[in-house]
C-alpha positions in Angstrom: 7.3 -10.9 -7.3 3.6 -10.0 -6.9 3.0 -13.7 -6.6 5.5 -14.0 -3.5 3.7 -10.4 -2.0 0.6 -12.8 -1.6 2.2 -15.6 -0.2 3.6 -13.2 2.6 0.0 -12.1 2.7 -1.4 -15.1 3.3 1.4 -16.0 5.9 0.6 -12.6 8.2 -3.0 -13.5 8.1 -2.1 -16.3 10.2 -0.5 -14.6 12.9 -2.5 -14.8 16.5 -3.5 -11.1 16.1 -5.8 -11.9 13.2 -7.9 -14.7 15.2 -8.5 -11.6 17.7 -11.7 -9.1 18.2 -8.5 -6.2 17.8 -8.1 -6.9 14.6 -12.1 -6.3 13.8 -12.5 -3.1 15.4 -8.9 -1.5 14.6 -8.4 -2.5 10.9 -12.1 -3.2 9.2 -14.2 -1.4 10.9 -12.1 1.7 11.1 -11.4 1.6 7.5 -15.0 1.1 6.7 -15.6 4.6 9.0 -13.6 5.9 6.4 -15.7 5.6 3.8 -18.9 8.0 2.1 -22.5 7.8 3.4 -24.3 5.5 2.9 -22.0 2.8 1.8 -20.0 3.3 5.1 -23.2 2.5 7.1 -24.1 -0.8 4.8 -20.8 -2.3 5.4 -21.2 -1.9 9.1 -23.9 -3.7 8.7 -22.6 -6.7 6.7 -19.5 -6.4 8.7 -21.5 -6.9 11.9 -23.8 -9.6 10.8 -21.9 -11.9 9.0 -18.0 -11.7 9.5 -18.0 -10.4 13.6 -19.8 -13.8 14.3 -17.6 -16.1 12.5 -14.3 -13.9 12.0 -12.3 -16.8 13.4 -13.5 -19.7 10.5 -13.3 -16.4 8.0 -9.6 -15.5 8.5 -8.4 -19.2 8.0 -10.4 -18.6 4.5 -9.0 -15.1 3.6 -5.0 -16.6 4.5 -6.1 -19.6 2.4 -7.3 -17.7 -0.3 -4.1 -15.2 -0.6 -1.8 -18.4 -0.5 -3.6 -19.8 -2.9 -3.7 -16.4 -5.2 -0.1 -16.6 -4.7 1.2 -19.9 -5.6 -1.0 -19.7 -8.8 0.7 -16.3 -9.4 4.3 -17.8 -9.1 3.6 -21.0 -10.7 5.1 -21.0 -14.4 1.8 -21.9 -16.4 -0.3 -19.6 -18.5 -3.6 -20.9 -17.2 -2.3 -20.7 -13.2 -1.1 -17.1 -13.8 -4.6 -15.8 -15.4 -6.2 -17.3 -12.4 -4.0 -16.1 -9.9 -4.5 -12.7 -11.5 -8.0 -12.6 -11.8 -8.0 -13.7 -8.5 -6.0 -11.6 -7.0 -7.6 -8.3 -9.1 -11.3 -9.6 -7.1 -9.9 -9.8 -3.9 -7.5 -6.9 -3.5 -10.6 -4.9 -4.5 -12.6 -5.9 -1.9 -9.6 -5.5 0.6 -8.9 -1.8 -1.0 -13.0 -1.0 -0.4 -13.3 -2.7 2.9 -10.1 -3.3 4.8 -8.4 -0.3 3.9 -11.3 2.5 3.0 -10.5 2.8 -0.9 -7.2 4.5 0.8 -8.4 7.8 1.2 -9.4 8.6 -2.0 -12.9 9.5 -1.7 -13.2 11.5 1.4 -8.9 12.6 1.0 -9.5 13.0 4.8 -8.3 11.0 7.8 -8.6 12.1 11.1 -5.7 11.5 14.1 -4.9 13.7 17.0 -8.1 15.9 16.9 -6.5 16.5 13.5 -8.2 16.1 9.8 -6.1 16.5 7.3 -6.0 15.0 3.5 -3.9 11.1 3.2 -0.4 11.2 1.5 2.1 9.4 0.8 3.4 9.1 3.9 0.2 7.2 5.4 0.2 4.9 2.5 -2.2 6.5 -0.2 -3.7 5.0 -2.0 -3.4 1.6 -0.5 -1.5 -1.2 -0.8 -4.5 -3.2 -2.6 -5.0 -0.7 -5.0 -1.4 -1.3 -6.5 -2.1 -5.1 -5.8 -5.4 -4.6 -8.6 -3.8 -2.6 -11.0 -0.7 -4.6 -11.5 -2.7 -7.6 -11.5 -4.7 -6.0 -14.1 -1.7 -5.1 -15.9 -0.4 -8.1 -16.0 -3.9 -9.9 -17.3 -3.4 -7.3 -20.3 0.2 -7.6 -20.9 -0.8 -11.4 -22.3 -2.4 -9.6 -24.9 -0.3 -8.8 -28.2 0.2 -5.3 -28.2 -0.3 -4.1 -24.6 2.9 -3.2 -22.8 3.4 -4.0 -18.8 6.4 -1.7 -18.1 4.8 0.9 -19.9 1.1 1.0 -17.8 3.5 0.6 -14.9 5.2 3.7 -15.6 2.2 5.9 -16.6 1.2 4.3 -12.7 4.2 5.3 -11.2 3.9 9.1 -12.6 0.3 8.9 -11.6 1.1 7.6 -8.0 4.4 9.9 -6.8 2.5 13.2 -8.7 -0.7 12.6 -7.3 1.5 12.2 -4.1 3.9 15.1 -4.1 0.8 17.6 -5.4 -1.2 17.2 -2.1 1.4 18.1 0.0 1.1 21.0 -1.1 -1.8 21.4 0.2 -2.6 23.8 3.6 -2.7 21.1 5.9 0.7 19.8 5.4 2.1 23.3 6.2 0.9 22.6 9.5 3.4 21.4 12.6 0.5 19.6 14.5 -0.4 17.4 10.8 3.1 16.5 10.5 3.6 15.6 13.9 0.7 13.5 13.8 1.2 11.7 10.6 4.8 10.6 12.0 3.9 9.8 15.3 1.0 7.9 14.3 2.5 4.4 13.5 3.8 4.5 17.7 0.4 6.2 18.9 -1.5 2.8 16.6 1.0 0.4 18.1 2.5 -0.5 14.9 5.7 0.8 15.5 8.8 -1.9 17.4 9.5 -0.4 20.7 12.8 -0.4 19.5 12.4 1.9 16.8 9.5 4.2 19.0 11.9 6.4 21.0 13.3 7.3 16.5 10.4 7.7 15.6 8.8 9.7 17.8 12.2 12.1 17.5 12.0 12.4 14.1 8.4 13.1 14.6 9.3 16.2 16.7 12.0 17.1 14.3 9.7 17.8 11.8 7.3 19.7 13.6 10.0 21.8 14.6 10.8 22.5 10.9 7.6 21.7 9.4 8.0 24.2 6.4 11.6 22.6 5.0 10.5 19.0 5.5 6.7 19.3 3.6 9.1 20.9 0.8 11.4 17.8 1.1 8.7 15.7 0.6 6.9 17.5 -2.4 10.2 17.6 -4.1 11.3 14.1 -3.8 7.6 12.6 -4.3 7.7 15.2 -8.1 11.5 14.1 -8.8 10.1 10.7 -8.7 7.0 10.9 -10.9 9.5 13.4 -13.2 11.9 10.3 -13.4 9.4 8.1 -14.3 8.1 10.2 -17.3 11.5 11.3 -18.8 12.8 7.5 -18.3 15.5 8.0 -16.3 17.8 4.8 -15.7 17.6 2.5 -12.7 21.4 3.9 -11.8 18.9 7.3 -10.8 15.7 6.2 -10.1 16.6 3.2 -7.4 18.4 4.8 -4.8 16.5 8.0 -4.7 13.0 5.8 -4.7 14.8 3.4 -1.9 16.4 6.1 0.0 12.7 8.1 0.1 10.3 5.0 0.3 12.2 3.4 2.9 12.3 6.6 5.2 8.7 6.5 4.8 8.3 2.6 5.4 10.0 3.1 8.7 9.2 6.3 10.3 5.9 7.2 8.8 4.6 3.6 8.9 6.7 1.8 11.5 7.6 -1.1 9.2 3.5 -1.2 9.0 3.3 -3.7 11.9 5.6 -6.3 10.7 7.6 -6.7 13.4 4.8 -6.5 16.0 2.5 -9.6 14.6 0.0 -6.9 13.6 0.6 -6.6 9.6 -1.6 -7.6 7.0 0.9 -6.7 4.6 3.7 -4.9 3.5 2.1 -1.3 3.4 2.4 0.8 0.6 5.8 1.4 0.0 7.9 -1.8 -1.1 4.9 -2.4 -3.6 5.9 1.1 -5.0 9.7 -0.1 -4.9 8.9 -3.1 -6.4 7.2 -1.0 -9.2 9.8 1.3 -9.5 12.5 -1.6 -9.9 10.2 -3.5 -12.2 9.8 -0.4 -14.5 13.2 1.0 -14.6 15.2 -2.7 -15.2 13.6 -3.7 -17.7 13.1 -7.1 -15.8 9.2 -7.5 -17.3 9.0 -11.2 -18.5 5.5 -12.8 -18.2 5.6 -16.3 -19.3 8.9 -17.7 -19.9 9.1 -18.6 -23.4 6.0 -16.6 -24.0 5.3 -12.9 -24.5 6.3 -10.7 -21.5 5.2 -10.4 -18.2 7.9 -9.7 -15.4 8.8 -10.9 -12.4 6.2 -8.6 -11.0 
């Protein structure tokens, strides 16, 4: 499954809106703005010096390359899978560092509306790529004797949703204004259908309006998730409430991440956390047919 996350990868990297100076300034360079002093100011620099000038020739390479990373990952051979995997650990590194700011994790701050406030869930801590390395990592171990795939993809998911739920509880979230602005800012970034906007934004203003009730909605159902994945709870419990909560994110926190606008690199966060959860919970973790175990992730 990771395998056919890169190929769709590879696929939205070809979309017009990658070929385009918008996609520079909105997507790198924002992220890198993201990021501490004084590797912030070095990537600028790199950025601006070597991939601004040829950004058109590069993208043709980065699509290639995640096709490629994906093919090798769904091809049924033990050699094609240990490339794709190494692979794709490299380069979802360097996308988790430079196209999406390490996700928040080192400054925890982000900063819409005249608003900073720490990432969440919600806006798609800790990024997409990050989940990308690990599982690929996890995978590369799993074809060790001994080493366990579902199991370092449960400790993840306990890490992920607790991590998650426990910084909503911080301040910030108990403010209307930082919950308005982290669900109206897939419309106000243009990744939002205009078909879903006038929903979004509604919901948006919904929660403002009862700010305290929905932050404890999300703490609780972010916990009860990471709770289900360390007690082991069966797929029959852990599925719908992980669909039912990652999708409500997907579309009105996110805005379906730009997929239906042509602006998407990938996904976004949360069908690489449902994939996990399913993964984890169905016991559906095969590696190498035949061979010792490594999933359909």
């Amino acid at each position: 499954m990771l395998g056919g996350l890169w190929l769709l990868d590879g696929l939205l990297q070809l979309q017009p809106y990658m070929f385009t100076h918008a996609f520079e300034v909105s997507v790198i360079q924002s992220s890198i703005d993201g990021l501490p002093e004084p590797l912030s100011s070095h990537l600028h620099t790199i950025v601006s010096a070597y991939l601004v000038p040829f950004s058109k020739s590069l993208n043709l390479i980065f699509a290639a390359l995640e096709l490629a990373v994906g093919v090798l990952m769904v091809t049924p051979k033990r050699l094609a899978l240990i490339g794709g995997c190494v692979l794709s650990a490299a380069w979802s590194l360097l996308i988790w560092v430079i196209g999406e700011g390490m996700g928040g994790v080192t400054t925890f701050t982000v900063v819409r509306l005249n608003l900073r406030y720490p990432e969440s869930l919600i806006m798609g801590f800790p990024g997409a790529a990050l989940l990308y390395f690990l599982i690929s990592i996890f995978i590369l171990l799993s074809l060790k004797r001994g080493w366990i795939l579902g199991e370092a993809l449960r400790i993840t998911g306990v890490a992920v949703f607790g991590v998650g739920g426990l910084l909503q509880l911080l301040p910030e979230f108990w403010d209307p204004r930082v919950q308005f602005a982290m669900f109206s800012s897939s419309v106000l970034m243009g990744s939002a259908p205009r078909l879903l906007t006038p929903a979004i934004m509604e919901m948006a203003y919904y929660i403002a309006m009862n700010t305290i009730i929905a932050n404890m909605l999300e703490i609780i159902v972010s916990v009860a998730l990471a709770v289900c994945f360390a007690l082991r709870l069966p797929a029959r419990v852990v599925v719908p409430l992980a669909a039912g909560w990652l999708g409500f994110v997907w579309v009105f926190g996110m805005g379906f991440m730009g997929l239906l606008n042509g602006t998407a690199t990938d996904p976004g966060t949360p069908p690489l956390l449902f994939l996990l959860v399913v993964c984890t919970t169905s016991g559906r973790l095969s590696v190498m047919r035949g061979e010792s175990t490594h999933g359909s992730c």
